[in-house]
Backbone as a chain_set.jsonl record, in Angstrom:
{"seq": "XXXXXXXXXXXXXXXXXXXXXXXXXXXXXXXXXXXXXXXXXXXXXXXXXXXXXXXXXXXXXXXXXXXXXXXXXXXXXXXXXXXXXXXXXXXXXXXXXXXXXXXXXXXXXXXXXXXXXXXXXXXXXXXXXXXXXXXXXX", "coords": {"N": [[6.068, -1.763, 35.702], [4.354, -1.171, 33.402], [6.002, -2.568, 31.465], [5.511, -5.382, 32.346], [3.148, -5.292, 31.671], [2.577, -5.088, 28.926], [4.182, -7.831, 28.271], [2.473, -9.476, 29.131], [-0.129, -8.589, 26.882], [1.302, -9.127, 24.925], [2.141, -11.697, 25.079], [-0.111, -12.674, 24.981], [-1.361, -12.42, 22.596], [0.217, -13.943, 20.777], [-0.18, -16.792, 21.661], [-2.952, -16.612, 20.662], [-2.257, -16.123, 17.974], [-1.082, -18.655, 17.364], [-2.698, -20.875, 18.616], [-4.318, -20.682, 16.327], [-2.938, -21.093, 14.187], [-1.919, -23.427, 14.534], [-4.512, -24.668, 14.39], [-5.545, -24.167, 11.428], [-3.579, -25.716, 10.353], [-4.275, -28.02, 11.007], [-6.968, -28.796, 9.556], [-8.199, -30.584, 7.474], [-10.255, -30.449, 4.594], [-12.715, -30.433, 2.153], [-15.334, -28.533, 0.728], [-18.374, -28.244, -0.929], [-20.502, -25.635, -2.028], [-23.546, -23.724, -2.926], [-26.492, -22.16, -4.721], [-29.607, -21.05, -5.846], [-31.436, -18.689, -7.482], [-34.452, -18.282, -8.68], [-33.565, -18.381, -11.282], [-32.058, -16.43, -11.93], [-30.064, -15.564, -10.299], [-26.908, -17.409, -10.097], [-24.945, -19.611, -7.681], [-21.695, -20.626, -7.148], [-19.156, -22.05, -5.224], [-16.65, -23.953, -4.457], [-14.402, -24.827, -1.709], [-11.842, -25.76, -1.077], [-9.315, -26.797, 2.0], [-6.602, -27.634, 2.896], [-4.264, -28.597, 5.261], [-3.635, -25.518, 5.995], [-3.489, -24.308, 3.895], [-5.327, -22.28, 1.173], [-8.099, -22.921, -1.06], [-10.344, -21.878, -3.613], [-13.115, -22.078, -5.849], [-14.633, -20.517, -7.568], [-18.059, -19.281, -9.025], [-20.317, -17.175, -10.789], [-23.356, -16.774, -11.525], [-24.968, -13.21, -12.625], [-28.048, -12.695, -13.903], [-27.125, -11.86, -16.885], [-24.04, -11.249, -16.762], [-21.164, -13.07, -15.95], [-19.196, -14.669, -13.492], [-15.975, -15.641, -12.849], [-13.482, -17.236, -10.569], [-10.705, -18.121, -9.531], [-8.98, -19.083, -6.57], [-5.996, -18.964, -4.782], [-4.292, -19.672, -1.406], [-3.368, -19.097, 1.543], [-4.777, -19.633, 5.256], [-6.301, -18.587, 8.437], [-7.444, -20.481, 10.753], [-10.455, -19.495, 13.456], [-11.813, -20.982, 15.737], [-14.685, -21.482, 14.071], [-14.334, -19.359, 11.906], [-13.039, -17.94, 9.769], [-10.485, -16.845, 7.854], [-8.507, -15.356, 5.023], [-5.716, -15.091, 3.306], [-3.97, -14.395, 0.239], [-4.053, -15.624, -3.175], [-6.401, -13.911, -6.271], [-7.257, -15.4, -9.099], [-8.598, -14.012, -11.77], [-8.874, -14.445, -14.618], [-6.711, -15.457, -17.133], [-4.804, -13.091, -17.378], [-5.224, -11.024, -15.353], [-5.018, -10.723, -12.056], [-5.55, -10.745, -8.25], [-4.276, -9.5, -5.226], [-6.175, -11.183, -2.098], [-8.017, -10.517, 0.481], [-9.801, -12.134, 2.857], [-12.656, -12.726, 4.724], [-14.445, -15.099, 6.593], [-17.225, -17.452, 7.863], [-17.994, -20.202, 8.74], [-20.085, -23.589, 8.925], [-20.528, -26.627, 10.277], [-23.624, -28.641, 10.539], [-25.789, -31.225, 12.048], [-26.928, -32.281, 10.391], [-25.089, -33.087, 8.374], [-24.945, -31.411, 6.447], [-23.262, -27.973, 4.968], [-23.067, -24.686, 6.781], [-22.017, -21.233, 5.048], [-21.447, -18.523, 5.721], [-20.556, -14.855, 4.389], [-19.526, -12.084, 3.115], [-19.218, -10.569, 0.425], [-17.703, -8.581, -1.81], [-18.242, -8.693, -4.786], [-21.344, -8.639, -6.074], [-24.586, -8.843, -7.254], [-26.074, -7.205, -9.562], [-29.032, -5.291, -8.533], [-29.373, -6.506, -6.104], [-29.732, -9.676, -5.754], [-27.901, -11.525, -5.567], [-26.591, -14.152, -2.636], [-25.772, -13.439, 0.836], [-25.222, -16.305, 2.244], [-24.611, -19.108, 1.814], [-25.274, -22.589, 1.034], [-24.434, -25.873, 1.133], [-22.68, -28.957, 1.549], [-20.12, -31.265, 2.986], [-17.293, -32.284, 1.255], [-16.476, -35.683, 0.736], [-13.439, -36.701, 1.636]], "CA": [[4.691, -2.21, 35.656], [4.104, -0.787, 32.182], [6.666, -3.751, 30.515], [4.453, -6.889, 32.65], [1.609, -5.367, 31.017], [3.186, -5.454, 27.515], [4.683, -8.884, 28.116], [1.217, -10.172, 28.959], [-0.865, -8.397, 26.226], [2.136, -10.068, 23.85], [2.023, -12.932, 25.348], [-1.623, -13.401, 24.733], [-1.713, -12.176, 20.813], [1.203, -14.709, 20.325], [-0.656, -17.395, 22.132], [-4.305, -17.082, 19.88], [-1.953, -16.716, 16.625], [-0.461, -19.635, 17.57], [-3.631, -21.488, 18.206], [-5.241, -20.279, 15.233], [-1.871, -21.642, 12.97], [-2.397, -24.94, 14.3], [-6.17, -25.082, 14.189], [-5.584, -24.395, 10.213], [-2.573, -26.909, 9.644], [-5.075, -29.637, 11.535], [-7.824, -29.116, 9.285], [-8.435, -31.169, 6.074], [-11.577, -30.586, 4.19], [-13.636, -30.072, 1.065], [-16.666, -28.092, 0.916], [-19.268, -27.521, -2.088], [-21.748, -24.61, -2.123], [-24.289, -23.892, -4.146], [-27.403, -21.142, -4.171], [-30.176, -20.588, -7.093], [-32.623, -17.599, -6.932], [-35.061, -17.723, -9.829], [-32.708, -18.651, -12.685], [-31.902, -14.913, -12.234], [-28.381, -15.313, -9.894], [-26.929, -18.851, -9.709], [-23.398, -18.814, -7.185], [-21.232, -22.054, -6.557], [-18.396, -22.066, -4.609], [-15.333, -25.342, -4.111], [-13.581, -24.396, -0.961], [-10.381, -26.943, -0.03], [-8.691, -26.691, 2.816], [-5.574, -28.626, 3.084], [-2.828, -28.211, 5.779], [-2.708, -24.427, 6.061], [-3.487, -23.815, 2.406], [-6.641, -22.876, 0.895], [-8.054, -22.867, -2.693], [-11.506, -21.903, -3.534], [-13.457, -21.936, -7.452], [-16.056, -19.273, -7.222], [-18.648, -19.466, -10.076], [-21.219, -16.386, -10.153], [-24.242, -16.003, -12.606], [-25.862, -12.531, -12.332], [-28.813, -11.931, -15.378], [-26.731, -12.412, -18.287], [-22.9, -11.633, -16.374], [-21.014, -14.915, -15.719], [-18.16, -13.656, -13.26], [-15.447, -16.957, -12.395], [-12.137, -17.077, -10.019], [-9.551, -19.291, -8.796], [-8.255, -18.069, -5.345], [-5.433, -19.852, -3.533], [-3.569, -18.767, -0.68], [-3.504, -19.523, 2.977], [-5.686, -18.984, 5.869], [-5.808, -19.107, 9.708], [-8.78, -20.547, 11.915], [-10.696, -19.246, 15.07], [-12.925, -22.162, 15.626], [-15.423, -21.488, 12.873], [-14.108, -18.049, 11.397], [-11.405, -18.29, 8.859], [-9.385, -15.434, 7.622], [-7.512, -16.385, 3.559], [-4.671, -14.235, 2.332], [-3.834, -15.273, -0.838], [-3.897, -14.501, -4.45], [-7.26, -14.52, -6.899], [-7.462, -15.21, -10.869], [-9.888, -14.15, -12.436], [-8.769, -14.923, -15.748], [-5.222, -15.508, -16.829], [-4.444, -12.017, -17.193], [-6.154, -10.653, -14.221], [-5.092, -11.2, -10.39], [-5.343, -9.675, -7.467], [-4.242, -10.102, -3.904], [-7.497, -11.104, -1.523], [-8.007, -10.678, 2.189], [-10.843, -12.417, 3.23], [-12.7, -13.512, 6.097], [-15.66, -15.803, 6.17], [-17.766, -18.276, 8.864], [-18.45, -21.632, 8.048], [-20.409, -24.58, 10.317], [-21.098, -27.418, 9.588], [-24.527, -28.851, 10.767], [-25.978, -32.016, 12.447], [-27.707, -33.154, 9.16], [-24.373, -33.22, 7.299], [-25.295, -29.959, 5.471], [-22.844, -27.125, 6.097], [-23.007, -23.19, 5.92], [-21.286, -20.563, 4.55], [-21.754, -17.262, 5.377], [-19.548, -14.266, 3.827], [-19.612, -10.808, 2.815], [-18.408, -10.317, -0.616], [-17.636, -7.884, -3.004], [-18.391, -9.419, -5.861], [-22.898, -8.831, -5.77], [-25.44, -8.691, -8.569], [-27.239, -5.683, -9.993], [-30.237, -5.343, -7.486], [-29.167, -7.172, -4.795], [-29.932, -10.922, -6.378], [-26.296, -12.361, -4.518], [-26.537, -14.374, -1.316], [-24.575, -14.014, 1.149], [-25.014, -17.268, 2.699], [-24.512, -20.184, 0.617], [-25.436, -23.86, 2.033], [-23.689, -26.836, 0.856], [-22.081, -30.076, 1.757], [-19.117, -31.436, 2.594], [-17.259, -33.708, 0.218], [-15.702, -36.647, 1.54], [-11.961, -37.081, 1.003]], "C": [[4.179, -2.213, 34.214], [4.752, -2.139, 31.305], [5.967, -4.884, 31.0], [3.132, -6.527, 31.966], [1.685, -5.678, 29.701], [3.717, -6.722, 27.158], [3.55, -9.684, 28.042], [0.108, -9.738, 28.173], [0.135, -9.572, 24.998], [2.127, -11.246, 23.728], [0.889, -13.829, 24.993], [-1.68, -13.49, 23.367], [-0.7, -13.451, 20.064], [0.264, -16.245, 20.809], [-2.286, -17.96, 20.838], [-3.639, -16.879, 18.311], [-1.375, -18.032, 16.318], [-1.575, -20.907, 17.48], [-4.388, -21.745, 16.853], [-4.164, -21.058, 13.892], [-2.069, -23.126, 13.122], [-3.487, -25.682, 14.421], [-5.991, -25.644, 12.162], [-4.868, -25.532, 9.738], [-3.259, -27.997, 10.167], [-6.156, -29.87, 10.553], [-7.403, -29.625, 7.494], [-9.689, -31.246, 5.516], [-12.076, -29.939, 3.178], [-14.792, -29.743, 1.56], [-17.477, -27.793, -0.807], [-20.44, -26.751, -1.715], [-22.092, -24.117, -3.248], [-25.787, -23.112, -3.906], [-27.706, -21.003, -5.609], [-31.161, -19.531, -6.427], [-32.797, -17.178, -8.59], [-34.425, -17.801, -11.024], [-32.005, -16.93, -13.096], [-30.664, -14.972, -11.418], [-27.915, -16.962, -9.411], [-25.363, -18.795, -9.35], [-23.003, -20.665, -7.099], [-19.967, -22.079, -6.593], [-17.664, -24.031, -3.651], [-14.583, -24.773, -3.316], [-13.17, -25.81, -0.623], [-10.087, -26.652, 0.846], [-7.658, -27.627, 3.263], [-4.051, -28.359, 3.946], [-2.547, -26.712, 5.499], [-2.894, -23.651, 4.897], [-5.029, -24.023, 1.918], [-6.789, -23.066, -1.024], [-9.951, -22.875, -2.863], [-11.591, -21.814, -4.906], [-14.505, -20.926, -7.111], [-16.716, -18.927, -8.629], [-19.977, -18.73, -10.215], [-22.253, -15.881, -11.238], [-25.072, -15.173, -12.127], [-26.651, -12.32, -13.745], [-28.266, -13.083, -16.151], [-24.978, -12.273, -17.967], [-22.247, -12.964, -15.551], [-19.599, -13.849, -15.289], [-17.133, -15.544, -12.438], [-14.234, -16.008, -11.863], [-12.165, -17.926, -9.386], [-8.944, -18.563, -8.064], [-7.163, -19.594, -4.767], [-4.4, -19.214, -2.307], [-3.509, -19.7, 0.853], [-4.536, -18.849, 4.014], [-5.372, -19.366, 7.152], [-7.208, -19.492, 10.359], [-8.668, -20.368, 13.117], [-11.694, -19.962, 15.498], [-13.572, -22.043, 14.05], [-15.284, -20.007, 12.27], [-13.281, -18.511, 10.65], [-11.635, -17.043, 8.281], [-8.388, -16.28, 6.498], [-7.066, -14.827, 3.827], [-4.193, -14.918, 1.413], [-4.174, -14.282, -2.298], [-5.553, -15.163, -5.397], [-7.014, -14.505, -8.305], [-8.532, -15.171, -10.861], [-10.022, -14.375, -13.498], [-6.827, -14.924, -16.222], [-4.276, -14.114, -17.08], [-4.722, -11.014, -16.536], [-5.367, -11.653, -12.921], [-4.594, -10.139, -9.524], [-5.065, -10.431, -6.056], [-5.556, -9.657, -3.211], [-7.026, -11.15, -0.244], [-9.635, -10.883, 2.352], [-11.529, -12.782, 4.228], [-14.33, -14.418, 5.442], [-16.319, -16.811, 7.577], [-18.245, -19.57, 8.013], [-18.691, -23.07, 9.154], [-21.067, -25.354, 9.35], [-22.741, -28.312, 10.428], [-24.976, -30.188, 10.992], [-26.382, -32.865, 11.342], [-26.539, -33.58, 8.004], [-24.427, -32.307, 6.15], [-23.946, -29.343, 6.444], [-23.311, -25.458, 5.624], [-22.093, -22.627, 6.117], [-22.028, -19.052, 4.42], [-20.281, -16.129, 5.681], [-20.097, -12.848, 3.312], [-18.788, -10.467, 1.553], [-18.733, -9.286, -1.601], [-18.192, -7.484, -4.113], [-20.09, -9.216, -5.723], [-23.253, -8.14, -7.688], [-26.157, -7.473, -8.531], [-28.994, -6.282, -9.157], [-30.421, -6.135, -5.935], [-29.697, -8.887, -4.617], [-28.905, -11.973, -5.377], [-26.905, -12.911, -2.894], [-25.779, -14.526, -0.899], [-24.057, -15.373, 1.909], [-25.679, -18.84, 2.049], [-24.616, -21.747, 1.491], [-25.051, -24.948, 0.794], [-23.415, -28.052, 1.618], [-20.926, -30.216, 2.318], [-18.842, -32.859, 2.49], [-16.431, -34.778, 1.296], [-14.588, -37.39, 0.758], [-11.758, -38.416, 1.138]], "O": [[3.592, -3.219, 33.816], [4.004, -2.707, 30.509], [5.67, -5.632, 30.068], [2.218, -7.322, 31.748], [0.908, -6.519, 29.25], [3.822, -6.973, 25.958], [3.433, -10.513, 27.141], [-0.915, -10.334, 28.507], [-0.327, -10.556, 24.42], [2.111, -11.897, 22.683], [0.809, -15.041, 24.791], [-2.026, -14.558, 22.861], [-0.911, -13.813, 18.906], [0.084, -16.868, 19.763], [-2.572, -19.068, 20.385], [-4.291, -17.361, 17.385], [-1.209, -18.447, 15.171], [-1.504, -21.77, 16.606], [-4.911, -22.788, 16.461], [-4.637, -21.485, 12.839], [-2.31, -23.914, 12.208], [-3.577, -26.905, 14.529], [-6.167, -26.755, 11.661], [-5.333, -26.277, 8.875], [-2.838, -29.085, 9.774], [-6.495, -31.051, 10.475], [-6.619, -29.157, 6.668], [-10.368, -32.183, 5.937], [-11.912, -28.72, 3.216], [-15.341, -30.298, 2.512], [-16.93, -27.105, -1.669], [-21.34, -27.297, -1.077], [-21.433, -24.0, -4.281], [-26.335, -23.436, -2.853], [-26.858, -20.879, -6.493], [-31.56, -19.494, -5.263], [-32.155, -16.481, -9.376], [-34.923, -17.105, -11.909], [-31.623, -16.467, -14.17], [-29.879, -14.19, -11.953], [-28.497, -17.587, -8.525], [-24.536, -18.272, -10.097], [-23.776, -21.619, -7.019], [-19.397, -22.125, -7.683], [-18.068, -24.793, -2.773], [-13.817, -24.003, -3.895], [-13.821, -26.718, -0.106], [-10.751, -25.625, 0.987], [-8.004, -28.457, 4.105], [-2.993, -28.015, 3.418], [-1.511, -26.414, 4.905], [-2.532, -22.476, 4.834], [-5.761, -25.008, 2.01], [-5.938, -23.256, -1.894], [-10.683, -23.71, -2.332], [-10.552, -21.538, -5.505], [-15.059, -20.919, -6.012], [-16.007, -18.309, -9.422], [-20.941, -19.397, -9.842], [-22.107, -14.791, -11.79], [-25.939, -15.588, -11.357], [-26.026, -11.83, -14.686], [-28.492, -14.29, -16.239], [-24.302, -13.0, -18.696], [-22.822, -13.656, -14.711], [-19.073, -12.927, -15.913], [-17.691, -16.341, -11.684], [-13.913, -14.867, -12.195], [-13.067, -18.505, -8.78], [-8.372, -17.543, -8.45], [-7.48, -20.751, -4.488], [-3.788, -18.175, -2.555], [-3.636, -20.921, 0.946], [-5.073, -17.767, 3.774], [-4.493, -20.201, 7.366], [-8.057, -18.603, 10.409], [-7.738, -20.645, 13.874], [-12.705, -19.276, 15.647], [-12.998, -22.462, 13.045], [-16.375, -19.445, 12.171], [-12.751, -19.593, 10.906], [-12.663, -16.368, 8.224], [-7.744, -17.307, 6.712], [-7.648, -13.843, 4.284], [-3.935, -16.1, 1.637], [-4.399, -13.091, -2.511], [-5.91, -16.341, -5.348], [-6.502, -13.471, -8.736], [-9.381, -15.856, -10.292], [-11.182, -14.593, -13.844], [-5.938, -14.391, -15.557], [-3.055, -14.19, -16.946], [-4.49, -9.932, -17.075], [-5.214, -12.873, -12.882], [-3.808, -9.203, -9.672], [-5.449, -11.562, -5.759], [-6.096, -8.558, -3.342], [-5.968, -11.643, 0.147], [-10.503, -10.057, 2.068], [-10.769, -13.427, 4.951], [-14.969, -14.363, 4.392], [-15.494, -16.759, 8.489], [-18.733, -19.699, 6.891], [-17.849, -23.515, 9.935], [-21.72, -25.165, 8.324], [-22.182, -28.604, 11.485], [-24.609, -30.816, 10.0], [-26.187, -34.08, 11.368], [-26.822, -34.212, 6.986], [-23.95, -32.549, 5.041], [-23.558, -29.626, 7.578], [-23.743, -25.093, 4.53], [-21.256, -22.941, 6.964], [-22.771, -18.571, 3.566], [-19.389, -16.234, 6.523], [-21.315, -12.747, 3.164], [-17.636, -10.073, 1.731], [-19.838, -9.147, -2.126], [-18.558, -6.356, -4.444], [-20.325, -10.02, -4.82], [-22.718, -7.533, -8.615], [-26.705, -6.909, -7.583], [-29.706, -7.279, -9.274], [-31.298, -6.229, -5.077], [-30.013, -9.318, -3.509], [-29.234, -12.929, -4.675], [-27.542, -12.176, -2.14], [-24.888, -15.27, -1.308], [-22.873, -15.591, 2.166], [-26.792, -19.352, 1.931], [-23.999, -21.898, 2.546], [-25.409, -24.753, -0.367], [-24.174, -28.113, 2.585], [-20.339, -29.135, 2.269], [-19.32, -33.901, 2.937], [-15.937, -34.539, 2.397], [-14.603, -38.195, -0.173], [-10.714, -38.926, 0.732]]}, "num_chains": 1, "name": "protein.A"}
């Protein structure tokens, strides 16, 4: 009884990674985001998505710190969730491996959003975490 229960918990986790691998290898798409607050934190974020593979620019003025990275890596989708593993530069002697997750919808008006939980925040709490944008058309 104990091994049909293990075959069908397995069965299932194999099943939604499976979905989730060929949700990502279906999707093709550019996104630009982009967020000002007061000339005091200005963020703008290039997420690709191409077959399975991502690649984001991440461009972050807090004050007077100017913080940039190039991430690429891969990711998996759960409808509108995505999950990157992958590697970031932050400058060419600087990188680190990222695990990320993030939500992203896109919206009836042709706007999309982007909301995320990151790391990366400004002295006083200036950073948003949800960034609204576009997407580009390949």
């Amino acid at each position: 009884m104990l091994n049909k229960a293990l075959i069908g918990i397995i069965s299932a986790l194999i099943f939604v990674v499976l979905q989730a691998v060929i949700s990502s290898v279906n999707t093709k798409a550019t996104y630009e985001f982009s967020t000002k607050n007061n000339n005091i934190a200005q963020d703008t974020l290039q997420l690709t998505l191409n077959d399975g593979h991502a690649s984001m620019l991440i461009s972050r003025k807090c004050n007077t710190n100017n913080y940039s990275s190039h991430f690429n890596g891969v990711f998996l989708r759960f409808q509108n969730h995505y999950y990157l593993l992958g590697m970031e530069h932050i400058d060419n002697n600087n990188s680190q491996l990222m695990l990320s997750s993030f939500f992203m919808d896109s919206l009836r008006s042709g706007d999309a959003i982007y909301i995320s939980h990151s790391p990366i925040s400004c002295q006083n709490n200036y950073y948003s975490d949800i960034l609204l944008g576009k997407r580009v058309i390949n």
